[in-house]
C-alpha positions as CSV (number, residue, x, y, z in Angstrom):
1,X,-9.9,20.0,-11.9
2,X,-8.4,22.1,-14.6
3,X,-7.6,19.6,-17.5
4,X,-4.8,22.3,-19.4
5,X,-2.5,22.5,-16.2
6,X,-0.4,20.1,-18.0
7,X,-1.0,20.2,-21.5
8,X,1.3,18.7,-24.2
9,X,3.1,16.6,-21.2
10,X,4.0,12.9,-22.0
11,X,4.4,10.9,-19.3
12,X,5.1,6.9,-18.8
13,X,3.8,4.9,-16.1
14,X,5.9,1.8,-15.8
15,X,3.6,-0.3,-13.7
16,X,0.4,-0.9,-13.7
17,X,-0.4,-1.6,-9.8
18,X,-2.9,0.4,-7.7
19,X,-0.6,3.0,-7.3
20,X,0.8,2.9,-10.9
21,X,-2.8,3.4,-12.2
22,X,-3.6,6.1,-9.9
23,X,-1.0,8.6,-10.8
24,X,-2.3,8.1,-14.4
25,X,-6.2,9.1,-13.5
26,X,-4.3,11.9,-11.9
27,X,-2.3,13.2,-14.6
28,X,-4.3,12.4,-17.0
29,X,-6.9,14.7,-15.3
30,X,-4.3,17.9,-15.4
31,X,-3.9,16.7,-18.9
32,X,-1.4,14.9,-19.5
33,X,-1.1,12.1,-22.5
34,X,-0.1,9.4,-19.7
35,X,1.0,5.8,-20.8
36,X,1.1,3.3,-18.8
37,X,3.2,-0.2,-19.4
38,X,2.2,-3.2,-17.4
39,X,4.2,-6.7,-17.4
40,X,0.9,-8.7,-16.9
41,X,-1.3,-10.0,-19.7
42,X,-4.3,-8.3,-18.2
43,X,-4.7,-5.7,-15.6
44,X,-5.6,-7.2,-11.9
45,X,-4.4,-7.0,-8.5
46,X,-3.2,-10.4,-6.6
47,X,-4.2,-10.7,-2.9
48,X,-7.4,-9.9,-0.8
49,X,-8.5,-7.7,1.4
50,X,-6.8,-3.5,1.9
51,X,-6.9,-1.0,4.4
52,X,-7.7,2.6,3.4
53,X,-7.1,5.3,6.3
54,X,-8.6,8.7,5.9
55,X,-4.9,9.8,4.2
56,X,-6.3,7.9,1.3
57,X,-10.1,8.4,1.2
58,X,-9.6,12.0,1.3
59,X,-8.1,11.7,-2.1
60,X,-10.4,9.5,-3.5
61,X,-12.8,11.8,-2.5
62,X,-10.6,14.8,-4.0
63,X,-10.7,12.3,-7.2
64,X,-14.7,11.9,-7.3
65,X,-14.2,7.8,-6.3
66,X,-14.8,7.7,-2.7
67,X,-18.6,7.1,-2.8
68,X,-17.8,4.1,-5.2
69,X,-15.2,3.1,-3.2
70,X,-17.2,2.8,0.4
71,X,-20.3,1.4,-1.7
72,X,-17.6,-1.9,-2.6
73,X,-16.5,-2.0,0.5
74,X,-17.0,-1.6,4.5
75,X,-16.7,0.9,6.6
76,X,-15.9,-0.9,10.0
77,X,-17.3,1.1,13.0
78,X,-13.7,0.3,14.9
79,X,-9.9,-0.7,14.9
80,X,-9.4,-3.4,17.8
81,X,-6.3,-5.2,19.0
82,X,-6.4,-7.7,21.3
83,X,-3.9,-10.6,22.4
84,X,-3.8,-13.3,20.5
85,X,-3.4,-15.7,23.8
86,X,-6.4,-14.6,25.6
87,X,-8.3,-12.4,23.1
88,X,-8.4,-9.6,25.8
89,X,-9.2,-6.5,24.4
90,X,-6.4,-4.4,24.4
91,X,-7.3,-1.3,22.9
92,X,-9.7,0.4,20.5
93,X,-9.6,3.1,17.8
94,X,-13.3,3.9,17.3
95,X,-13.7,5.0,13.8
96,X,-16.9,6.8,14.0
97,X,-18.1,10.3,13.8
98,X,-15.5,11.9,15.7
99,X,-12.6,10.4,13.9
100,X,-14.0,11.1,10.7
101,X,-14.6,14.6,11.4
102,X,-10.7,14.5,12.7
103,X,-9.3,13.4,9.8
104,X,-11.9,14.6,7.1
105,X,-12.7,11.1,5.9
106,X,-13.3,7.6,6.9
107,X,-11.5,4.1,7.5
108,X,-12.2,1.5,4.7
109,X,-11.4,-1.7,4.0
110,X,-12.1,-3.0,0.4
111,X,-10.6,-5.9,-1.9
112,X,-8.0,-5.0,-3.5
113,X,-9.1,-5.9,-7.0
114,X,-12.2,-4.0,-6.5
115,X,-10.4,-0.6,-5.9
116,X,-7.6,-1.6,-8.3
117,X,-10.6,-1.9,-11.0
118,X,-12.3,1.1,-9.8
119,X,-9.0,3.5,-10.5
120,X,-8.6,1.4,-14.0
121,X,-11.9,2.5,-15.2
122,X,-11.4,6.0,-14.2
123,X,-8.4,6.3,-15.6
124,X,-9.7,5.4,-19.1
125,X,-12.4,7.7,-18.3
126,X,-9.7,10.5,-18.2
127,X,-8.1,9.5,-21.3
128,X,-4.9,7.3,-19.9
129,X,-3.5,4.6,-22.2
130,X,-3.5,1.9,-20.8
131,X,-1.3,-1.2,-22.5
132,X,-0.7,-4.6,-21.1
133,X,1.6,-7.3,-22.1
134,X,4.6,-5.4,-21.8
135,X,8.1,-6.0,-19.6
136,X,10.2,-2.8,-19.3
137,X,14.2,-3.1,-19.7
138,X,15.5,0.1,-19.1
139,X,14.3,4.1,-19.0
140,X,17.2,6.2,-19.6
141,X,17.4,9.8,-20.2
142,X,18.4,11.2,-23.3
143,X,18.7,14.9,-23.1
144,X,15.4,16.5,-22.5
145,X,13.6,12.8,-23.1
146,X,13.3,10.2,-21.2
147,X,13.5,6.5,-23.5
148,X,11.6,3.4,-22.2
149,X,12.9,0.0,-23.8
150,X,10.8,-3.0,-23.6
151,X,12.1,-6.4,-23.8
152,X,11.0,-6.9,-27.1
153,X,12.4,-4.3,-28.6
154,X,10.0,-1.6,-28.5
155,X,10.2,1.7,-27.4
156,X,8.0,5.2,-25.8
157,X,9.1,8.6,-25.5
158,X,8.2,10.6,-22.8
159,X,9.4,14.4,-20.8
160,X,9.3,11.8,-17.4
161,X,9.3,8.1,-16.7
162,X,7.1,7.0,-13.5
163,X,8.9,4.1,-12.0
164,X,6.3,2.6,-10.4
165,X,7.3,-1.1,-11.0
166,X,6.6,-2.7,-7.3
167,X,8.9,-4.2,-4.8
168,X,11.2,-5.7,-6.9
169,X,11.8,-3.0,-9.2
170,X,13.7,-3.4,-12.1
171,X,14.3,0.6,-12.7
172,X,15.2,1.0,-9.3
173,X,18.6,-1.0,-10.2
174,X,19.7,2.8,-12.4
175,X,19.2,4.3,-9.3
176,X,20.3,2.0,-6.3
177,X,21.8,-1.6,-5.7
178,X,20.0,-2.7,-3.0
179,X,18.0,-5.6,-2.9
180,X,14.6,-6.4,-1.3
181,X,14.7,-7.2,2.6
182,X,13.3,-10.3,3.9
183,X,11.8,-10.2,7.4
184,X,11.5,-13.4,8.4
185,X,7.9,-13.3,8.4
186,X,5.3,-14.7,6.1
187,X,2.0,-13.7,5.3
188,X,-0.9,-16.0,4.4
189,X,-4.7,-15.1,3.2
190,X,-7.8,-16.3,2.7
191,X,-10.9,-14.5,1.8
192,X,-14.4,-16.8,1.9
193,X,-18.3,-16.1,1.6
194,X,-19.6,-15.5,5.6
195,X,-21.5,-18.4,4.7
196,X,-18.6,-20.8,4.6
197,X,-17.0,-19.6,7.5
198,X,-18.2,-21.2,11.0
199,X,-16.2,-19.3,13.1
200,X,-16.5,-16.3,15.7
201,X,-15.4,-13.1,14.4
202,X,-16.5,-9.3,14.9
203,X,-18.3,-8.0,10.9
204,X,-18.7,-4.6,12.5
205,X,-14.6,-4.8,13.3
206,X,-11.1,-4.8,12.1
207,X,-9.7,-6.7,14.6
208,X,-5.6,-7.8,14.8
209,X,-5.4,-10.4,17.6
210,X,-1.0,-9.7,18.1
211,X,1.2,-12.3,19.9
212,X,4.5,-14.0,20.3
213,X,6.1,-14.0,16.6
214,X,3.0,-13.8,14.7
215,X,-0.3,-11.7,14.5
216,X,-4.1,-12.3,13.1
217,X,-6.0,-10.0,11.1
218,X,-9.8,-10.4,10.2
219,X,-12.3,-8.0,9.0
220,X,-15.5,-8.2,6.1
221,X,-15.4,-7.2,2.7
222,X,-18.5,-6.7,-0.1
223,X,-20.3,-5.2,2.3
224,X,-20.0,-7.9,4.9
225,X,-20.9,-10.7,2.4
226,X,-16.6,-12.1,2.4
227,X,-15.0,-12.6,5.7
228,X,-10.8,-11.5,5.2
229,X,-8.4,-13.3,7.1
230,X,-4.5,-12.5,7.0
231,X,-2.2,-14.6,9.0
232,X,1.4,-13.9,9.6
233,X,4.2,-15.6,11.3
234,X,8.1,-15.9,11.6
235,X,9.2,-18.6,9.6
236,X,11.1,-21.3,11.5
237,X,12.8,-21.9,8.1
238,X,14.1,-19.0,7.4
239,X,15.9,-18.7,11.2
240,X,17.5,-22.2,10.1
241,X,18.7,-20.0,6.5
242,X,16.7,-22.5,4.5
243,X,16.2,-21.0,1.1
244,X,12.6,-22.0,1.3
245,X,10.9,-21.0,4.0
246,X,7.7,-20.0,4.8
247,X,5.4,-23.0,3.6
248,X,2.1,-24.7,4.5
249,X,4.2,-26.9,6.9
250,X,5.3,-24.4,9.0
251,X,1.6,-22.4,9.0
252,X,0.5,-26.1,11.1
253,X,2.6,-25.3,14.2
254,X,2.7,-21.3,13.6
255,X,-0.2,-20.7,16.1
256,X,-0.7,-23.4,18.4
257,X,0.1,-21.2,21.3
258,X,-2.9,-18.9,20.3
259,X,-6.0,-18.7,21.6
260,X,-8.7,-21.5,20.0
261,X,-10.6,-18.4,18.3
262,X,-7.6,-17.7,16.5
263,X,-6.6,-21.8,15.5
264,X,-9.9,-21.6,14.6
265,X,-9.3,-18.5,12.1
266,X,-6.6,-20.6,10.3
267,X,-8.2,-23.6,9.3
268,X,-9.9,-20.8,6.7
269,X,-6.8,-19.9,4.9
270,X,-5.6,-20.6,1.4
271,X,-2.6,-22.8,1.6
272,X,-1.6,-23.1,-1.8
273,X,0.4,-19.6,-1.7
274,X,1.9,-17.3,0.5
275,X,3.7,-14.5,0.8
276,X,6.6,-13.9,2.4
277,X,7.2,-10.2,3.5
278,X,9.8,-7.8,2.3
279,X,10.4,-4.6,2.3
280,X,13.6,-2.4,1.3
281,X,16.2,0.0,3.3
282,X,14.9,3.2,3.2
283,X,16.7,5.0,0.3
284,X,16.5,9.1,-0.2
285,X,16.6,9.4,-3.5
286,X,14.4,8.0,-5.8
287,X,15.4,10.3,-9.0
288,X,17.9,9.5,-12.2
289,X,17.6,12.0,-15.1
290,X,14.1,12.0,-16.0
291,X,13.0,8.4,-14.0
292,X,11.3,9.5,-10.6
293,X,10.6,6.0,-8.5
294,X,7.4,6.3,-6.5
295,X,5.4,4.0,-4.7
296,X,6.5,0.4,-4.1
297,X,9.4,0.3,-6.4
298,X,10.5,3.7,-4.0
299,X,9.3,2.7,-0.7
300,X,7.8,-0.9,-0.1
301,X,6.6,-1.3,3.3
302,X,6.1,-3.9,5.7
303,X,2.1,-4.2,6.4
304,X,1.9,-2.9,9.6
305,X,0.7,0.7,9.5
306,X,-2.0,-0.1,6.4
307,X,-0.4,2.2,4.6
308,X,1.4,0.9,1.0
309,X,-1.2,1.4,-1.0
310,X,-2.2,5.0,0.5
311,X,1.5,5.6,0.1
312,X,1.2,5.5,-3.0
313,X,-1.9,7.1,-4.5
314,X,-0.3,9.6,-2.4
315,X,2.4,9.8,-4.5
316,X,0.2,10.1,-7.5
317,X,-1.8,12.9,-6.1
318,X,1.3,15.1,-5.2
319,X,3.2,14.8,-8.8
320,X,0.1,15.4,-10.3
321,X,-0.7,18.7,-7.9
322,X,2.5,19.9,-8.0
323,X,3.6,19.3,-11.6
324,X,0.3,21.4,-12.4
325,X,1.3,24.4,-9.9
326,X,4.9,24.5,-11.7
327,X,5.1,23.1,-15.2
328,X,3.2,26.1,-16.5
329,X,5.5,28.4,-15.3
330,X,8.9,26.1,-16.1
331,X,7.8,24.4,-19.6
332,X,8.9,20.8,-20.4
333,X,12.5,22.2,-19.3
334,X,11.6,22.2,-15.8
335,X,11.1,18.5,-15.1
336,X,14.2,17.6,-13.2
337,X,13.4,20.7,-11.1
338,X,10.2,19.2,-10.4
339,X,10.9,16.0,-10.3
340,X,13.7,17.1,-7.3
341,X,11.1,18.6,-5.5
342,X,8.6,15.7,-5.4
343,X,11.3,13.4,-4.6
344,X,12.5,16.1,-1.4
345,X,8.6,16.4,-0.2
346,X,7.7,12.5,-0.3
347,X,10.9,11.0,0.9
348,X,10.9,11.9,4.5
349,X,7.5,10.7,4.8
350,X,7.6,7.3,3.5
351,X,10.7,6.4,4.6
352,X,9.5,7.6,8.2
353,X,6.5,5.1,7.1
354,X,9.2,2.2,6.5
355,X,10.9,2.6,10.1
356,X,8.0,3.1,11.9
357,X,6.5,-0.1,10.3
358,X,9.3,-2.2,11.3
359,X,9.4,-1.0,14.9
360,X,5.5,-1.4,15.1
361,X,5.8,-5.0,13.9
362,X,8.4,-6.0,16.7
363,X,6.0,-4.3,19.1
364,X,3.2,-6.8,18.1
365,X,5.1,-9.9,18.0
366,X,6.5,-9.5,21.6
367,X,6.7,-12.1,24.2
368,X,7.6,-12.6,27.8
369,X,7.8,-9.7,29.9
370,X,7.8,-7.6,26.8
371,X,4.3,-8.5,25.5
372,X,2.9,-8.0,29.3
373,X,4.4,-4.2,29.3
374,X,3.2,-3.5,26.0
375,X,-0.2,-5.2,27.0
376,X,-0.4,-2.9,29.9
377,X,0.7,0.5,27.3
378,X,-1.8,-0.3,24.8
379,X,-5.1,-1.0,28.2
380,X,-3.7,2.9,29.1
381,X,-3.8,4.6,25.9
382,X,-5.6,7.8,25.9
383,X,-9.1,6.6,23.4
384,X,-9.5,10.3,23.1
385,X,-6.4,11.3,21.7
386,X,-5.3,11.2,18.2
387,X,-1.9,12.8,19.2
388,X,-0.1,9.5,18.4
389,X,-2.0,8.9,14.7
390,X,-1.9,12.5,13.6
391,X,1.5,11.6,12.1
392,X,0.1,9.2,9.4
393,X,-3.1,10.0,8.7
394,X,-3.5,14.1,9.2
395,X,-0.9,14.2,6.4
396,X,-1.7,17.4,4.7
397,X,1.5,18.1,1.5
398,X,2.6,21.1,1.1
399,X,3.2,22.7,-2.6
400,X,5.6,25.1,-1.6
């Protein structure tokens, strides 16, 4: 990669997330002095296991990290669903030879602190300040500078601001005055040595057992040595409006009507939090002066399609590629331009992301006559075929 594409650009990072991180290895590598501001004391990602489809590894390979990446992780030789009250097999995505050669890269699953540490390092490696400790207040615009205000007072200058400040976004609020959606569901985790884990599971598989209002997930990490387990459910609580909702006494009855591999599955959980899901409207703009939102604080997804993370290392990879195609030409001027133009290229994908994800997870949690037709649609899926995933994960940007 040519390091002078961007030369004498300052850009802020608010956010200092997987995706936060990864636009500033990418910038950083066309050259750009890149700051990032994180809230937390430390940088570290909260959570377990992640999901990496070939529209991510093919930029980590683009980036020189893939071969790090898979040696953290596992590559699992196939996606499986099957129904979570009989465990029948419902369908399979085999991720093998032929897949890879569709999509030009593999299926990974990794911890997400693993990857998130992996894009920290190489981002110092590229020259990216990184600075912890620090709660944004506001990024406004002031003529041809963008202004980031801290809580306490201080202050960075910068040509663009990168919101990249997660789900509940505080720059978002310049831009729009919506507020996170709660689906009803709730998501807990656990992630144990295979040792500790008497249970029968698939470590060659991702495997998502879906049923009536809630769904399973397990697949191994550290190359097989952790077992990942994600559990989700709707919350009885939060049908009733409690306020709290979502809790270790609702995750007792949440599966009882599953099959015994599955009951099984949950008593290897970690019960002391949990995470209930949101996500946001779609919104199509994500740009204010010189703030462009990006990943979650633009688009947070619901988990269904694997694909919030990808999202947004995504996002870093096209304003890095397509600041460096224009800013040459356009000079510090041209930001708002450019900033347009990202915002127009990403939007309609991720927000087609964010709909798609909310219809797939009512499709999962069917019951009654519902589940059995959906049953009988996934048994008659074409294996073959990728005419239904090209979509998501044949995603090739244009710089146009």
């Amino acid at each position: 990669m040519d390091k002078t594409d961007l030369n004498n650009a300052q850009i802020v990072v608010v956010g200092g997330g997987i995706g936060g991180i990864a636009a500033a290895l990418a910038l950083a590598t066309k050259g750009v002095e890149v700051t990032v501001l994180e809230q937390a004391p430390e940088f570290g990602e909260v959570g377990a296991g992640l999901q990496i489809g070939p529209h991510g590894s093919r930029i980590l390979s683009k980036w020189g990290l893939l071969e790090s990446a898979l040696a953290l992780g596992v590559q699992p030789k196939n996606l499986v669903f099957r129904d979570a009250l009989t465990t029948e097999v419902l369908t399979t995505i085999d991720l093998g030879n032929a897949f890879q050669s569709h999509y030009n890269g593999p299926y990974f699953v990794i911890h997400r602190s693993d990857l998130h540490r992996l894009l920290v390092d190489a981002a110092r490696m590229a020259g990216a300040n990184l600075i912890t400790g620090v709660t944004v207040q506001t990024a406004v615009t002031d003529g041809d500078r963008a202004i980031v205000t801290g809580t306490d007072g201080r202050t960075w200058q910068a040509d663009v601001v990168l919101g990249m400040d997660g789900l509940k976004s505080t720059l978002r609020q310049s831009i729009s005055d919506d507020e996170p959606v709660a689906s009803g569901f709730v998501a807990y985790r656990g992630t144990f040595p295979v040792d500790e884990v008497d249970i029968d599971y698939d470590p060659n598989d991702v495997v998502g057992y879906i049923g009536p209002g809630c769904h399973f997930i397990q697949y191994p990490l550290r190359g097989g040595t952790m077992l990942n387990q994600v559990a989700v459910f709707e919350s009885p609580g939060f049908t009733r409006g409690a306020t709290e909702w979502g809790g270790p006494d609702e995750l007792a009855d949440a599966f009882t009507h599953c099959h015994q591999n599955v009951r099984d599955g949950i008593e290897h959980l970690w019960t002391d939090r949990w995470w209930p899901m949101y996500d946001r409207d779609p919104i199509d703009n994500w740009v204010n002066g010189r703030l462009i939102l990006l990943g979650d604080a633009a688009h947070p997804p619901l988990q269904y399609l694997a694909s919030g993370a990808v999202m947004a290392i995504e996002d870093a990879d096209y304003i890095a590629e397509y600041a460096a195609r224009r800013y040459p030409e356009l000079g510090a001027e041209g930001w708002p331009l450019i900033l347009a133009e990202v915002n127009k290229h990403r939007a309609p994908r991720c927000n087609r992301i964010l709909t798609t994800g909310r219809m797939w997870g009512e499709l999962w949690h069917f019951d009654g006559t519902a589940r059995l037709a959906r049953n009988e649609l996934f048994r008659n899926r074409d294996t073959a075929s990728y005419k239904y995933t090209d979509w998501l994960w044949a995603y090739a940007p244009t710089y146009a």
